[in-house]
C-alpha positions in Angstrom: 43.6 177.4 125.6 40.4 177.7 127.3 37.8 175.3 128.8 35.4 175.3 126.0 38.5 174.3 123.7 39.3 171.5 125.7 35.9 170.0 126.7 34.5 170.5 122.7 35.9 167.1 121.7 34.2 165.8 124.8 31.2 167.4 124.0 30.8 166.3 120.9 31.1 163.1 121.6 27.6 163.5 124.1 24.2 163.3 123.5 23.3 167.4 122.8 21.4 167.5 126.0 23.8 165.9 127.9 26.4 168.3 126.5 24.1 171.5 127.3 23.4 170.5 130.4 27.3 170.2 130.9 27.8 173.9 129.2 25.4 175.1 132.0 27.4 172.8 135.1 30.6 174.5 133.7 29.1 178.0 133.4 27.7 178.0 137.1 31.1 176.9 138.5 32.9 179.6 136.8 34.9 177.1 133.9 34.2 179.5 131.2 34.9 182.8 131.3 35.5 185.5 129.2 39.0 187.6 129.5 38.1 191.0 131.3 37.6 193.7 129.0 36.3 197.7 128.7 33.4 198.3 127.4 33.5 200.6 124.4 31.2 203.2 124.6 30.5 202.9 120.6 28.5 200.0 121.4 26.3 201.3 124.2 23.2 202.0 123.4 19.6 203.0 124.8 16.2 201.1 123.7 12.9 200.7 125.2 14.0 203.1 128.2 17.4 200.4 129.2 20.8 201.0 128.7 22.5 197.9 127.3 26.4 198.2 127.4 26.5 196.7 124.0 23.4 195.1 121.6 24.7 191.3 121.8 22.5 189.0 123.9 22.2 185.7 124.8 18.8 184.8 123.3 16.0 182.4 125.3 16.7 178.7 125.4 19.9 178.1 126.9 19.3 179.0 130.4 15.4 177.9 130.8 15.6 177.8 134.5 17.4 181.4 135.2 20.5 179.3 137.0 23.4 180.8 135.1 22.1 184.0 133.9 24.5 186.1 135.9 27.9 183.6 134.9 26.8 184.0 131.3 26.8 188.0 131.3 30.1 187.6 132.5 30.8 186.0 129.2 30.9 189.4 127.3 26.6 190.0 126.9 24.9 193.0 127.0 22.0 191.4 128.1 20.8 187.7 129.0 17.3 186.0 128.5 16.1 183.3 130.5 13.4 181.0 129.7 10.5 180.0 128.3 9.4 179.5 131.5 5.8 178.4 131.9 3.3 178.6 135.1 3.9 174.9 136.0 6.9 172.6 135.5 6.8 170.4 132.1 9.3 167.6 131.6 8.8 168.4 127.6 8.9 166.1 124.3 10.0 162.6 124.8 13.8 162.7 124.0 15.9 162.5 121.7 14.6 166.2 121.3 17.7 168.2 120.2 20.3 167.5 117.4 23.3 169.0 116.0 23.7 169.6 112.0 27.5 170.5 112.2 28.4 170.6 108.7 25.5 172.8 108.4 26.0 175.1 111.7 22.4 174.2 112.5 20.4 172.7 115.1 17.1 171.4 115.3 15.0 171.2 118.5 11.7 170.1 119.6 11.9 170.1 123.3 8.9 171.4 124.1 9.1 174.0 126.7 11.1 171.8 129.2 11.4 173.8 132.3 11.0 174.2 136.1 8.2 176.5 136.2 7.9 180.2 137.0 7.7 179.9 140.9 11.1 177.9 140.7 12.0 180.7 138.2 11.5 183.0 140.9 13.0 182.3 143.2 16.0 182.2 141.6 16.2 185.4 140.7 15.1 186.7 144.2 18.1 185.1 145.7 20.3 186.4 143.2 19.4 189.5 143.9 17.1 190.4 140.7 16.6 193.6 140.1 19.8 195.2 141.2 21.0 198.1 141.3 23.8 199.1 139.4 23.6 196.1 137.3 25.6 195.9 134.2 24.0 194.3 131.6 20.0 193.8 131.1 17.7 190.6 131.8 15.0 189.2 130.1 12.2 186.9 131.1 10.6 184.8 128.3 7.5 183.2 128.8 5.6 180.2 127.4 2.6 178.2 128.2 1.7 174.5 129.5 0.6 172.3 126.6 -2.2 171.3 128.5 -3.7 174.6 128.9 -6.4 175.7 127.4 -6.7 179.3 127.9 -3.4 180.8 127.0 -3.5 184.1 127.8 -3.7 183.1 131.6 -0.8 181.2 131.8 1.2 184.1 130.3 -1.0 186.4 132.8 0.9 184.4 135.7 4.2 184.4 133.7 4.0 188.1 134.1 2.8 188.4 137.5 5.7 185.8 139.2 8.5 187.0 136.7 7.6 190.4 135.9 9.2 191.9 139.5 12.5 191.0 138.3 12.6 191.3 134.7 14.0 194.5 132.9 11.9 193.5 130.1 9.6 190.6 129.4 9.0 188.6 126.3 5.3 186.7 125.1 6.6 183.5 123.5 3.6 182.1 121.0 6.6 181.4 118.0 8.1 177.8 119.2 6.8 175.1 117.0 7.0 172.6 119.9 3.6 173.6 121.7 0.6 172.2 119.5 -1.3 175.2 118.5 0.8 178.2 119.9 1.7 179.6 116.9 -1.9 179.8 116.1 -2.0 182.7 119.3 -0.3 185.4 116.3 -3.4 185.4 114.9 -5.0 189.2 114.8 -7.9 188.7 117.6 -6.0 186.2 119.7 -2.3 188.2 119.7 -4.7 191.4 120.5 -6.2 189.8 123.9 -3.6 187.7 124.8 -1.0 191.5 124.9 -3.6 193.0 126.4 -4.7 190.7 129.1 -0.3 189.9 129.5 -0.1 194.0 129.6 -2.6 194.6 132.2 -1.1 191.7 134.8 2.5 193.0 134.4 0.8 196.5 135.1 -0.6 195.1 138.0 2.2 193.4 140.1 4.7 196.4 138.7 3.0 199.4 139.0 5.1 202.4 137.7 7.7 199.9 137.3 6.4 198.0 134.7 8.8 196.4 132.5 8.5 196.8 128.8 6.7 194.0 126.9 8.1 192.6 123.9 6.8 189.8 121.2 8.6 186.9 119.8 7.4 186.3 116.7 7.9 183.0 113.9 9.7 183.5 110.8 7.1 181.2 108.7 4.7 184.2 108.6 2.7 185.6 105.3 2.9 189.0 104.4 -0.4 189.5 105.8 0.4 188.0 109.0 3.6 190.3 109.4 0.8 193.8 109.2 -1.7 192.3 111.1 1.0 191.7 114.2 2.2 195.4 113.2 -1.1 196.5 113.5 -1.1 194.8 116.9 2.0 195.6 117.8 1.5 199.7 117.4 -1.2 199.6 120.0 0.9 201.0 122.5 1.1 197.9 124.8 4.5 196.3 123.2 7.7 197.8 123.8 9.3 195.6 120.9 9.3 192.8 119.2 11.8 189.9 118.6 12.7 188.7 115.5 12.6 185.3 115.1 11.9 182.1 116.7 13.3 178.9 114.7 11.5 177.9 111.6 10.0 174.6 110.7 11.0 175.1 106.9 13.9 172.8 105.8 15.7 174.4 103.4 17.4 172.1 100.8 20.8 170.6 101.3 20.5 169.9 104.8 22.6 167.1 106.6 20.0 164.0 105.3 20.7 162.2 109.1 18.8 164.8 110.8 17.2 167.2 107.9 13.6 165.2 108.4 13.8 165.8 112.4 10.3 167.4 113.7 11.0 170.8 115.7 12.5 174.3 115.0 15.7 174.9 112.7 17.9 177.5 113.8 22.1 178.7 113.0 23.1 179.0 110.0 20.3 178.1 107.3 17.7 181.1 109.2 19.7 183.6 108.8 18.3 185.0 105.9 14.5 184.1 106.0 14.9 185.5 109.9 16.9 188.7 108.5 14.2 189.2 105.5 11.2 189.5 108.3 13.4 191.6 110.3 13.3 193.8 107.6 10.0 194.1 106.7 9.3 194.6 110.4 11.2 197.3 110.3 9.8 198.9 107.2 5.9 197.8 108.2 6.4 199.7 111.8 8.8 202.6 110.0 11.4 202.3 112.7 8.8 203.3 115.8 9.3 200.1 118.0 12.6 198.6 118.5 13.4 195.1 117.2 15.8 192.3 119.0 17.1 190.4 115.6 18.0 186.5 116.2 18.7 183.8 113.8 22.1 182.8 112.7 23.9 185.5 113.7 28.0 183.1 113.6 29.7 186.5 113.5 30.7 190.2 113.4 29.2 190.7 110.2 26.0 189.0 110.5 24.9 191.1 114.4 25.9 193.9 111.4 23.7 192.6 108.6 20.8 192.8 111.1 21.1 196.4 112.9 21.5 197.8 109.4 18.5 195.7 108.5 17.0 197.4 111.5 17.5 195.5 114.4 18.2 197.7 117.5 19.3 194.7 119.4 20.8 191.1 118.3 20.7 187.6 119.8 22.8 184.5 119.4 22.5 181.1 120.6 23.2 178.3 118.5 26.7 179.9 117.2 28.0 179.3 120.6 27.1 175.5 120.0 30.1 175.4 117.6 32.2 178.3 118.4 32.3 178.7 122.4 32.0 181.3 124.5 34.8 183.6 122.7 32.6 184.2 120.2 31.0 187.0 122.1 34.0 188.9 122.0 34.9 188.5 118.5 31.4 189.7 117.3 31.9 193.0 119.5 35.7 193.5 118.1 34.3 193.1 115.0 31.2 195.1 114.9 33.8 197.9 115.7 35.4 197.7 112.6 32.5 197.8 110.5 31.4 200.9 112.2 35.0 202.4 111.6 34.9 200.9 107.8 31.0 202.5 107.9 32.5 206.4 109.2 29.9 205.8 112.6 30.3 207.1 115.7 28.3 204.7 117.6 26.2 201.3 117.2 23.1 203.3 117.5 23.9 205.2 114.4 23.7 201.6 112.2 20.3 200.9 113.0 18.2 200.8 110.1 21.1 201.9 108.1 20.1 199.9 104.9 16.3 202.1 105.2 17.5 205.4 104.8 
């Protein structure tokens, strides 16, 4: 039995901060581990100019503050995101901020960008040796903004300048529902200046390093507001976009305890609005710029759903709220079989299968 089985009961019984922040102590002093195991070269796979050793990662949210990123590849990732880290430390939204739906395999937050800042960020990930060579799995920086700032685009300007050194790819948050008036920033003119402006700073500090810039986008978007980020998006300053963030819909037959809770619902219940924009990214850009799927992805055969839907990439987070850290490896075993049931030869092959 591992350590997640035996602390879940404990867990559980904890205020869902109090438990994450638990997750992350046992993490950082090695508790949870993953049992040592090849990689299978069926799920390796190339985008934006990386190699990932498979297309699971740990999506942005559960280590803010880049202090576990390097325990939790050993869990079984193929690549890890830290943040949203913004310019200056924020304590947040007045707690209680985060809550479990278990019946649902949900979670809503509202925690509002609750980190250290991005010079604490820093120099993390300078003293654990970030960028290194020979690394085995991929990192991501996310980045958000202070809610007291009134020009955006700058705070994600110094985002990219403090993070972008160590980051093999970095991602412009403006999807949370948590930050008054950040989803407004996917507008046409303001998604335009704020990716070019983000672009030109990474550029900057980087040079012919520069890591590729990807978009996180909301899953409570129009059909007009999915072409006119695509439209965006094909400029040739984004490396890829990530789809989605949590949604503030509240789809009907949700636990009634928490079911009115202000913040973003993700798990289980955006799995399917989350895959359907995936899709009609995917169709909108014709395949041209590589999409990281996320949103309630419990298993095997939903990472599946999405790379056939046309994600090259696939996150998880909340699953590991209910399932532990073993669910990693069961998603990869299974993905296997569905490429065997499917005739591939590789991961790569599934992407966009459902297009052609």
């Amino acid at each position: 039995m591992d350590f997640y089985s035996v602390m879940k009961p404990v867990l559980w019984r904890l205020d869902p901060e109090r438990a994450h922040h638990l997750a992350l102590w046992a993490i950082r002093h090695n508790l949870v581990r993953a049992a040592a195991e090849p990689g299978d070269p069926r799920l390796s796979l190339k985008v934006f100019g990386r190699r990932f050793g498979n297309p699971i990662g740990l999506a942005a949210g559960f280590d803010k503050d880049a202090t576990v990123w390097r325990q939790a590849a050993r869990l079984g990732f193929g690549f890890v995101e830290v943040g949203s880290v913004t310019p200056r430390p924020q304590p947040g939204n007045p707690r209680p901020r985060l809550f479990r739906l278990e019946r649902d395999r949900a979670i809503i937050n509202r925690m509002g960008f609750n980190n250290e800042g991005s010079e604490a960020a820093a120099r993390r990930l300078a003293k654990a040796g970030a960028p290194a060579v020979g690394r085995d799995f991929v990192l991501g920086v996310n980045l958000g903004k202070n809610k007291e700032t009134e020009d955006a685009a700058a705070d994600y300007e110094i985002g990219a300048r403090r993070l972008g050194p160590f980051a093999d790819y970095i991602v412009i948050n403006v999807s949370s529902p948590n930050t008054p008036g950040l989803r407004a920033l996917q507008g046409k003119a303001p998604l335009a200046a704020l990716i070019d402006r983000t672009h030109r700073a990474l550029a900057e500090v980087c040079g012919g390093n520069t890591p590729p810039l990807l978009l996180k986008i909301a899953p409570d978007l129009t059909q007009q507001d999915l072409a006119d980020i695509v439209e965006v998006a094909m400029g040739g300053k984004l490396g890829g976009l990530i789809a989605t963030n949590t949604t503030i819909a509240r789809p009907a037959g949700l636990d009634p305890r928490h079911a009115s809770e202000a913040g973003g619902l993700s798990g289980r219940p955006l799995f399917a609005p989350a895959t359907e924009i995936l899709r009609q990214l995917y169709r909108l850009t014709a395949g041209k710029l590589p999409i990281i799927g996320v949103g309630g992805i419990a298993n095997g055969a939903d990472a599946y759903a999405k790379i056939r839907a046309g994600a090259s990439l696939v996150q998880l987070y909340s699953a590991l709220v209910f399932e532990g850290p073993g669910l990693v490896g069961r998603i990869k075993q299974e993905l296997l079989q569905c490429l065997e049931r499917d005739g591939l030869s590789s991961i790569a092959a599934a992407v966009g299968l459902d297009h052609r």
